[in-house]
C-alpha positions in Angstrom: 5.3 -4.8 -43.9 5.2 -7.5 -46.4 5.4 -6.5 -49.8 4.7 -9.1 -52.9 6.6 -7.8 -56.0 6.6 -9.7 -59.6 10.3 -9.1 -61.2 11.6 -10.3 -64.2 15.1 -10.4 -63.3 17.8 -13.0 -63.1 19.8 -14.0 -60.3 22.8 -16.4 -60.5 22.2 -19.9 -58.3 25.9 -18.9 -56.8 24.2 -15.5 -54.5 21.6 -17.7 -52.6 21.7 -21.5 -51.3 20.1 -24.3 -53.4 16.0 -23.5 -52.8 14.0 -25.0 -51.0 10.3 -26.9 -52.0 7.0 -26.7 -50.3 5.1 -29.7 -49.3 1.8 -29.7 -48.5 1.2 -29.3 -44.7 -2.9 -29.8 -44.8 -6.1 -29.7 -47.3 -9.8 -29.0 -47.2 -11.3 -30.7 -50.5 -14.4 -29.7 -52.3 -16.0 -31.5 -54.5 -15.6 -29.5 -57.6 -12.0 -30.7 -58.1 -10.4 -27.8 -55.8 -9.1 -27.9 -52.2 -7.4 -24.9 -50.0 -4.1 -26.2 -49.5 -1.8 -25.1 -46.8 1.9 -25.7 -48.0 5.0 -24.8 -46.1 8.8 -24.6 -46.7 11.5 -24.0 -44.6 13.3 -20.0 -43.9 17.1 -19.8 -42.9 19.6 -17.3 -42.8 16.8 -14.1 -43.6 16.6 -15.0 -47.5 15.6 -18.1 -49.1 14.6 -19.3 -52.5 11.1 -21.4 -52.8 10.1 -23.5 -55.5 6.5 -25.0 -55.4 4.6 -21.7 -54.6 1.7 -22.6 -56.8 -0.5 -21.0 -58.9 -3.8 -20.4 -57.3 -7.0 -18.6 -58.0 -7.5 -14.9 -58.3 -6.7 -13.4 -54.8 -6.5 -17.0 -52.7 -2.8 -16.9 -52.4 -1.4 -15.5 -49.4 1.9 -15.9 -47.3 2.7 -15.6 -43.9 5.0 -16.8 -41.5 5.8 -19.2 -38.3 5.8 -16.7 -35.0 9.1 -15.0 -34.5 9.4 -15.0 -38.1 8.6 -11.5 -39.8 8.6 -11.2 -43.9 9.9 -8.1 -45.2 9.1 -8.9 -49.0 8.4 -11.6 -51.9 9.6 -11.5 -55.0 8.7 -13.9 -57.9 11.4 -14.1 -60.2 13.4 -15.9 -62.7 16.7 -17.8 -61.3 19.5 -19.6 -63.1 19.7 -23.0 -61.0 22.6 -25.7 -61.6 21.5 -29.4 -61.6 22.6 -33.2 -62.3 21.0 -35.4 -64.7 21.9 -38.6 -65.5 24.2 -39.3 -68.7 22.1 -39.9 -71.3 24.3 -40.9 -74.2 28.1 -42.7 -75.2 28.6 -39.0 -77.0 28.0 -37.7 -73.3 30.0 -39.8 -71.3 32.8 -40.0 -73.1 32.5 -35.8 -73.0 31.9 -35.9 -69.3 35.2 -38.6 -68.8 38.0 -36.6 -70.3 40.8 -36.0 -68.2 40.1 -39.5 -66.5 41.8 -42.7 -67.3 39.4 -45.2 -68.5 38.9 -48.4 -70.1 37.6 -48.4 -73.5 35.9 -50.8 -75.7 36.5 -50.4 -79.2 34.9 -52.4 -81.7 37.4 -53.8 -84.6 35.6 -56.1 -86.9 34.1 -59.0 -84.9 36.1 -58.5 -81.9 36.1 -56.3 -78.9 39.6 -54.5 -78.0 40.1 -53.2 -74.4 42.2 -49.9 -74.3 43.4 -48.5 -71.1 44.6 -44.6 -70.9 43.7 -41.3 -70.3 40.8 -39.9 -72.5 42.6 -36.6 -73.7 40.1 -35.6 -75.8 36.0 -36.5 -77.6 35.5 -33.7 -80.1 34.2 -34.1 -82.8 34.5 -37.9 -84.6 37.4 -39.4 -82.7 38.6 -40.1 -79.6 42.2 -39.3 -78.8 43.3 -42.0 -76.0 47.1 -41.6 -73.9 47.5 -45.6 -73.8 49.1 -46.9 -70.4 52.3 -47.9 -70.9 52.9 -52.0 -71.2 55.1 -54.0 -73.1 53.1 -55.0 -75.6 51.7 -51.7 -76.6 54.3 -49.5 -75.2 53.8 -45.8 -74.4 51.3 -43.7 -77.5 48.8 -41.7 -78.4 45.8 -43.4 -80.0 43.3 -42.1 -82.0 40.0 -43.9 -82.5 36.9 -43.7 -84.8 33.9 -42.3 -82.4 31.6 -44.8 -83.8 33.7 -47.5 -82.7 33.8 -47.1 -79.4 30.9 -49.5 -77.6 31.6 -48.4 -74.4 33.7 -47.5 -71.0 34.2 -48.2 -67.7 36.6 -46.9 -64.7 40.2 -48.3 -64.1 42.1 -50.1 -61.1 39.9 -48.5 -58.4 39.1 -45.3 -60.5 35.3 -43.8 -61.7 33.6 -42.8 -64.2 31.2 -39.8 -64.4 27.6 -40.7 -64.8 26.2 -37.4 -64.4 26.4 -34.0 -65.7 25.5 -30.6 -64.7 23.2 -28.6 -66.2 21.8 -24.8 -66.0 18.5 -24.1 -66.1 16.1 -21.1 -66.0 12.9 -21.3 -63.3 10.6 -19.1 -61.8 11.1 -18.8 -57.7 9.8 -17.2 -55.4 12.8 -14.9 -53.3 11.5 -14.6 -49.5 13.1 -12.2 -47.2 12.4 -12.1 -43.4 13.2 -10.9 -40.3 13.2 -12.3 -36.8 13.9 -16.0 -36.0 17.1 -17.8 -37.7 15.2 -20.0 -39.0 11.6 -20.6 -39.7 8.8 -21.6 -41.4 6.9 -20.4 -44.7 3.5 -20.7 -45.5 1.5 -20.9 -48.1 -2.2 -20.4 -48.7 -4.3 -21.1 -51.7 -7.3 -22.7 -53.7 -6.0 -24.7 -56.1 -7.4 -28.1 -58.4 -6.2 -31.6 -58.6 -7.3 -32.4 -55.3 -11.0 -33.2 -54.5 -13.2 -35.9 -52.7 -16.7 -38.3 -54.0 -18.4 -38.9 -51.4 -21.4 -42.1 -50.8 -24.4 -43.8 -48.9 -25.0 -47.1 -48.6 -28.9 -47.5 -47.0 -28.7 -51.3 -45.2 -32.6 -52.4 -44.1 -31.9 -55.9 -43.3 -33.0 -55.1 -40.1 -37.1 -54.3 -40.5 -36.8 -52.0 -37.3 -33.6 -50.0 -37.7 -31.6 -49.1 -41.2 -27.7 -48.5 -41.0 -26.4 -45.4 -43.5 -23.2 -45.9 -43.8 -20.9 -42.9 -44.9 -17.8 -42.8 -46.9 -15.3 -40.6 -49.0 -13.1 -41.6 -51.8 -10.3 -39.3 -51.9 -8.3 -38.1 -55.1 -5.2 -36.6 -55.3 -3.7 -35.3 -58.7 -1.9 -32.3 -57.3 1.1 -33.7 -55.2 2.4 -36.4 -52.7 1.2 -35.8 -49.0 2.3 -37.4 -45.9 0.6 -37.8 -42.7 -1.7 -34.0 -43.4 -5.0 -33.3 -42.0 -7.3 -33.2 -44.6 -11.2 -32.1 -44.3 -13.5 -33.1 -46.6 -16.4 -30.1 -47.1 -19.7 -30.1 -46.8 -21.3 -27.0 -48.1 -21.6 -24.2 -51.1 -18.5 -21.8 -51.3 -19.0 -18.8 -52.7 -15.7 -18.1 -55.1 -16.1 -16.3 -58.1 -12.8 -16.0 -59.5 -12.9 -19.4 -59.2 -11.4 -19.6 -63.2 -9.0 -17.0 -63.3 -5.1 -17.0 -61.6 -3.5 -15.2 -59.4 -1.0 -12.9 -60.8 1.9 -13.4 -58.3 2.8 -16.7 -59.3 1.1 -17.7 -63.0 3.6 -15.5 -65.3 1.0 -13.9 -67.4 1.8 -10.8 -69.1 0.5 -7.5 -68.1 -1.6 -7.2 -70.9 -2.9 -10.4 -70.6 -3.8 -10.3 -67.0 -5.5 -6.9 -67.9 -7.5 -7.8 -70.4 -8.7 -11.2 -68.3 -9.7 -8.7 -65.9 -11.9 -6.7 -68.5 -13.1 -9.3 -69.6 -14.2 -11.0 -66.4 -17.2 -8.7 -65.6 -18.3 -8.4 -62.1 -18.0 -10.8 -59.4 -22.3 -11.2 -59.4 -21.9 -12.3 -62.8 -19.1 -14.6 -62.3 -20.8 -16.2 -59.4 -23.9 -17.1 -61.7 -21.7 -18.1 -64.2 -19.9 -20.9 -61.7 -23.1 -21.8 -59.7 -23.5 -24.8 -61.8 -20.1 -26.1 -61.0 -19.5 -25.4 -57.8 -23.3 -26.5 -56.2 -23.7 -30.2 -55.3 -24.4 -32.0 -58.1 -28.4 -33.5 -58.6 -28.8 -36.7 -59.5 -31.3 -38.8 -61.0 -33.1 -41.8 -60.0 -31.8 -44.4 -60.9 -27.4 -61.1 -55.0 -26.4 -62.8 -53.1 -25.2 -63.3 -49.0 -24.9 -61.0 -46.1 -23.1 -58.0 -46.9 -22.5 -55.2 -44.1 -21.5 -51.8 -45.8 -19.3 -50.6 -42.9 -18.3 -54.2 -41.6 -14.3 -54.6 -41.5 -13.7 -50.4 -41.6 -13.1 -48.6 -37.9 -15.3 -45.4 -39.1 -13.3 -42.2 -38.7 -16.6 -40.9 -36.3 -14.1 -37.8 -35.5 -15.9 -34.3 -33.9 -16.7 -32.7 -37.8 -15.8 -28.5 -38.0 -18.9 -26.2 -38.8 -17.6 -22.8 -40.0 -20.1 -21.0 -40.7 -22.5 -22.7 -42.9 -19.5 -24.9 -44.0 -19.4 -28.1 -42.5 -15.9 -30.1 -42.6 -15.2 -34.2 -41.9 -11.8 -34.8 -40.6 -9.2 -37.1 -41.9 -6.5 -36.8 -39.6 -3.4 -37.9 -41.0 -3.8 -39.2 -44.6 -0.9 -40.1 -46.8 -1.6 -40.4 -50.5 0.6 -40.0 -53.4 0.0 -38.3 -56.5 -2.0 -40.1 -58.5 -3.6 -42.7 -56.1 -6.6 -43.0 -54.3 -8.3 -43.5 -50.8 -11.4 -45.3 -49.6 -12.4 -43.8 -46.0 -15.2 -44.4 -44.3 -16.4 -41.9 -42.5 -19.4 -42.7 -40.3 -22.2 -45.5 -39.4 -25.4 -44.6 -37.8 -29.3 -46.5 -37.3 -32.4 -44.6 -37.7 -36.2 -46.3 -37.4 -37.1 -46.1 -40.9 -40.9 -46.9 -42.8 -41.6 -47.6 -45.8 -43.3 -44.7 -48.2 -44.4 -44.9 -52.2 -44.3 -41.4 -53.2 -46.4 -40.0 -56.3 -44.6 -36.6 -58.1 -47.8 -35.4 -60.1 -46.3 -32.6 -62.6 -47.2 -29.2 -63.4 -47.9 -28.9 -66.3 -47.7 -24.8 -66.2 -44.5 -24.3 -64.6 -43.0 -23.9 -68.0 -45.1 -20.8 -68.5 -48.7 -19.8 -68.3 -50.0 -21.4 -71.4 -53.0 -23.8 -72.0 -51.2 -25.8 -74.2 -49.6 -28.3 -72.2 -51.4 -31.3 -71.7 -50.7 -34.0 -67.9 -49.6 -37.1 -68.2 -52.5 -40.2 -68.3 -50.0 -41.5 -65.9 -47.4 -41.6 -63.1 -44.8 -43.2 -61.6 -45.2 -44.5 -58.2 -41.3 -44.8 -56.0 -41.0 -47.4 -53.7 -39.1 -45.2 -51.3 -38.0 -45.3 -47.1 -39.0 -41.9 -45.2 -36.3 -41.6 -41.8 -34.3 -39.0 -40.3 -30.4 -38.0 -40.2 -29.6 -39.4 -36.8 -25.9 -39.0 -37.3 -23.2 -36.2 -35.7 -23.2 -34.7 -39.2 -24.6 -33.0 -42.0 -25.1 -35.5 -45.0 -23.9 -33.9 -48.1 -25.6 -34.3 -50.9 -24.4 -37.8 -52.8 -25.5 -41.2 -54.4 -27.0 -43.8 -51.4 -27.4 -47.2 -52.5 -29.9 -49.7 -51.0 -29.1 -52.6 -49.2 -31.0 -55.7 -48.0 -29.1 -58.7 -47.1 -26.4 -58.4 -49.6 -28.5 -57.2 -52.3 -28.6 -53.9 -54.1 -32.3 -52.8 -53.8 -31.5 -49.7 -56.1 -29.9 -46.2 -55.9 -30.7 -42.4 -55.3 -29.7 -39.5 -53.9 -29.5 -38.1 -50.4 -29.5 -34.5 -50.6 -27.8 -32.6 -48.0 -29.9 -33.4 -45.1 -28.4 -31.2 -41.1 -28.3 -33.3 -38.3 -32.0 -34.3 -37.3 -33.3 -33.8 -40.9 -35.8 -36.2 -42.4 -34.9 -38.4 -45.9 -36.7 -39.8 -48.5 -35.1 -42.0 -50.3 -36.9 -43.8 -53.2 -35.7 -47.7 -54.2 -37.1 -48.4 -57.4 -40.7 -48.0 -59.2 -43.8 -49.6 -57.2 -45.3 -51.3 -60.0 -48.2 -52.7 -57.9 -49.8 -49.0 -57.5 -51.1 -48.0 -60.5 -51.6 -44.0 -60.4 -53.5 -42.6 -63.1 -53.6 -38.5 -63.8 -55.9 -36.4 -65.1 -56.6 -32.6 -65.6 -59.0 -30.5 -67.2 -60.4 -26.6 -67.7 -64.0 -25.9 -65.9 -63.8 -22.7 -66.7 -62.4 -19.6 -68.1 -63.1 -15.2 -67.6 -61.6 -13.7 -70.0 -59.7 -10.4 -69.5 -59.3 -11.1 -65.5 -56.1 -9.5 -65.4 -54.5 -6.4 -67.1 -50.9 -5.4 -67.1 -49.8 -2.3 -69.0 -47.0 -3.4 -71.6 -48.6 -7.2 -71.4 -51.3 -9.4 -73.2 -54.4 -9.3 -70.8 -54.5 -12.3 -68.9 -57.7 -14.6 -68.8 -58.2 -16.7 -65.3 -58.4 -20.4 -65.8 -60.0 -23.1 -63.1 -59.0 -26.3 -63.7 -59.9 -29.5 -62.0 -57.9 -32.6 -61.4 -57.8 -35.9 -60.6 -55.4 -38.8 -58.8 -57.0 -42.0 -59.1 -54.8 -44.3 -57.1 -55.2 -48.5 -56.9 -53.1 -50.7 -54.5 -52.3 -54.2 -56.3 -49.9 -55.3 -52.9 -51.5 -57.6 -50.8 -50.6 -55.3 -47.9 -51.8 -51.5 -46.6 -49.2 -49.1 -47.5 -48.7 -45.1 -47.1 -48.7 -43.1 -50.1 -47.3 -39.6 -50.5 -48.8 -37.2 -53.4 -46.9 -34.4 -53.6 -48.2 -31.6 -56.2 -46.4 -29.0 -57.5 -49.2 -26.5 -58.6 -49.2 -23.1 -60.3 -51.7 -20.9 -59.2 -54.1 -20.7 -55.7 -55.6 -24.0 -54.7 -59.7 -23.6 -54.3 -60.3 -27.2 -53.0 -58.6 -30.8 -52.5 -60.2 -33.9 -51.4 -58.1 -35.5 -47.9 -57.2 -32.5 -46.4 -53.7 -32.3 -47.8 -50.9 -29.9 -46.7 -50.3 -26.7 -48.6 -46.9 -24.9 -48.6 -46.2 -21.8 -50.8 -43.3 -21.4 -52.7 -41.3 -18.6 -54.0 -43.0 -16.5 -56.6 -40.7 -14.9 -59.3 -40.8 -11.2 -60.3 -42.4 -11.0 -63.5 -44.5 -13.8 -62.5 -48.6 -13.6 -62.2 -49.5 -16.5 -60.6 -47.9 -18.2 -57.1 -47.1 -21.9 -56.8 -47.6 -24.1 -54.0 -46.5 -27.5 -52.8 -49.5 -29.8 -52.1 -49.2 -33.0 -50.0 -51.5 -35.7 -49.2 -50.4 -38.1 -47.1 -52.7 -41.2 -46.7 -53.5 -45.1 -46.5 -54.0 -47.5 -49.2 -55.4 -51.2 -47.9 -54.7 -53.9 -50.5 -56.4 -54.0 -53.4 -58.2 -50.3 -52.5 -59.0 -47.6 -55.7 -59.2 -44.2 -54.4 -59.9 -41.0 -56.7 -58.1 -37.6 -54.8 -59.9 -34.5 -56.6 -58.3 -30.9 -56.5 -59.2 -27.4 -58.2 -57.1 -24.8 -58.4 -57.1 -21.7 -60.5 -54.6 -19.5 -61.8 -53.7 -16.7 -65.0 -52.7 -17.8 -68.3 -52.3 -16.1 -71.8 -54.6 -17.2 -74.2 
């Protein structure tokens, strides 16, 4: 059985061999700055000493083995370790040099004098020098002002000592195993400093067929990796320890770790209280030649991996270092595409159930392209820029879209449909609906109105969508009606309200709707 035990011992770097270091043997990236990392380190002669065993979150650190290799325990402890460093002062080499014979430069007004002997001794002030014999000099000690000596360098064939060893205190990791001579370690965790952006670029050059390009830009601030599969997910995990470290390797105190503990609450809570950070991010909405998104790139177009509802894009063997950054793209694919301008008229009870708010006298009309995810993959949700003919048309999102899924993307503001909005209250019973504990609620029936007019010299498709609080009683154009989930504590329903319909050039069209629904007064 393997058994993980936190010691804080010391252990002399003479009992075990020098230790060894992880490297990172693969990586799947999310894209909240965190990636599962697979390190692994090599095991010899049934007890080795790792460095690089990192410090993960709560609970995602695990070890195991290569087969034929059996761990009997791990211990994280502190280990006395001897090391070189280079020489980083005259004081210092002349320290590290005694015993040696040298050649020393010694300052003496403007000049430089070379003195050749053994360096006997650097203490203190002075340096006492055992000069080689010759006949001007003859045999003698010499003893010489520290701070005039500018410098050294070997003799006849001999060397001088550039480095010097040092002792140092670190925390390691102790493996024991059975089985195998040798083997492999390996280690599992979430960590950050590794994560991946990813991007659309729409192209409808073509007036048939558009070309969504996919790519990833890849960043690594956690360490150097070399030739490592790396998957790029698609997806929501659901980790809420997210914030907190694992015990076996982050050196906290007992009391500490406790009281982080305490202090966490319970995993429910902690999941609400990282839903923000790890869910895909929204996004708002926001010349020249020919310019071909995914021209001069072979497209990785590798199968994907769906776990579960996680989806995963392959990147075979990536090397990055630490620090750098890499531009992949990942896939190319053509859908028919048409052209849609899509209205958003607001609710303006969603907030609550008050009479208070008042609509907007207008909207804003999107100049947007309605087609379907014709790719091998899941699109995850990301920025897509449009192109046409080497021009930047504008920018959106693409929300994560499955294979087969349809996708509206808007360009930029139609400012040749004018849309103007208008609601208003018809009527109103009072005391339609009691709750015990609650303000008796009054039923409102309002009536509204879309008043549409196409300035393009050209038919184009409109899409209303309505989010509407409340149960519809009529609409003009036979729209479609989807209901939507209705909260708790909440009176009234809501509903999604579509019309989908033709606008010739230069039409006015008026779409009237009535809906009713409980307010507070």
């Amino acid at each position: 059985m393997l058994s993980l035990v936190v010691h804080a011992v010391s252990l002399s770097a003479a009992v075990l061999s020098a230790p060894v270091t992880t490297k990172v043997a693969s990586a799947a990236l999310f894209k909240n700055g965190y990636a599962v990392v697979v390190r692994e380190a090599p095991l010899s002669g049934g007890e080795t000493l790792v460095r690089g065993v990192p410090v993960g979150a709560l609970g995602t650190l695990w070890l195991t083995a290569s087969e034929g290799t059996t761990l009997t325990s791990a211990t994280n402890l502190e280990v006395e370790t001897e090391s070189e460093r280079p020489i980083q002062s005259l004081d210092e080499a002349l320290a590290a040099n005694v015993g040696r014979t040298l050649v020393i430069s010694v300052a003496r007004g403007s000049e430089t004098k070379q003195i050749a002997g053994k360096l006997l001794s650097a203490d203190g002030s002075v340096v006492v020098v055992e000069r080689i014999p010759s006949e001007a000099t003859g045999r003698g000690v010499e003893v010489l002002q520290k701070s005039a000596v500018t410098g050294i360098s070997a003799h006849e064939g001999g060397e001088v000592i550039w480095k010097r060893k040092q002792t140092s205190r670190e925390r390691l990791v102790r493996v024991r195993y059975q089985g195998a001579a040798s083997g492999k370690l390996y280690v599992l965790s979430l960590e950050s400093g590794m994560t991946w952006a990813p991007a659309y670029a729409v192209d409808i050059s073509d007036e048939k067929m558009l070309t969504v390009t996919g790519k990833a830009t890849v960043l690594n601030d956690l360490a150097d990796i070399e030739g490592v599969d790396v998957r790029l997910i698609t997806g929501f995990p659901n980790i809420p320890y997210l914030s907190w470290v694992d015990p076996f390797t982050s050196g906290q105190p007992v009391q500490q770790f406790a009281a982080a503990m305490i202090g966490a609450g319970s995993p429910e809570a902690l999941r609400d209280r990282n839903q923000g950070f790890l869910a895909n991010q929204s996004m708002g909405r926001g010349g020249g030649g020919a310019f071909d998104a995914g021209a001069g790139w072979t497209p990785a177009q590798l199968p994907g991996i769906q776990m579960e509802d996680l989806f995963f894009y392959r990147l075979p063997a990536l090397t990055l270092k630490r620090g750098e950054r890499s531009y992949e793209v990942l896939f190319n694919s053509k859908s028919a595409y048409e052209h849609v301008y899509t209205l958003d008229v607001p609710d303006p009870f969603q907030a609550g159930t008050s009479l208070q708010q008042a609509m907007p006298d207008t909207g804003d009309v999107w100049h947007s392209l309605k087609f379907k995810n014709t790719s091998s993959y899941p699109w995850t949700t990301a920025p897509a820029v449009t192109l046409q003919r080497g021009s930047i048309l504008g920018q959106d999102v693409i929300r994560y879209s499955p294979v087969g899924a349809e996708v509206l993307l808007a360009i930029t503001k139609a400012l040749d449909i004018k849309a103007d909005l208008a609601e208003e209250q018809v009527s109103l019973q009072h005391n339609a609906l009691t709750i015990p504990g609650r303000t008796p609620y009054a039923m409102a029936t309002i009536k509204g109105i879309v008043s549409l007019h196409n300035r393009k010299q050209e038919t184009v498709k409109m899409k209303v969508t309505k989010i509407l609080t409340g149960a519809l009683i009529s609409a003009d154009a036979n729209p479609k009606t989807t209901t939507l989930p209705q909260g708790l504590q909440g009176v009234n329903s809501q509903q999604r309200v579509e019309w989908e319909i033709e606008l010739r050039a230069g039409e006015q069209r008026r779409i009237n709707y009535q809906y009713k629904l409980y307010v507070n007064l």
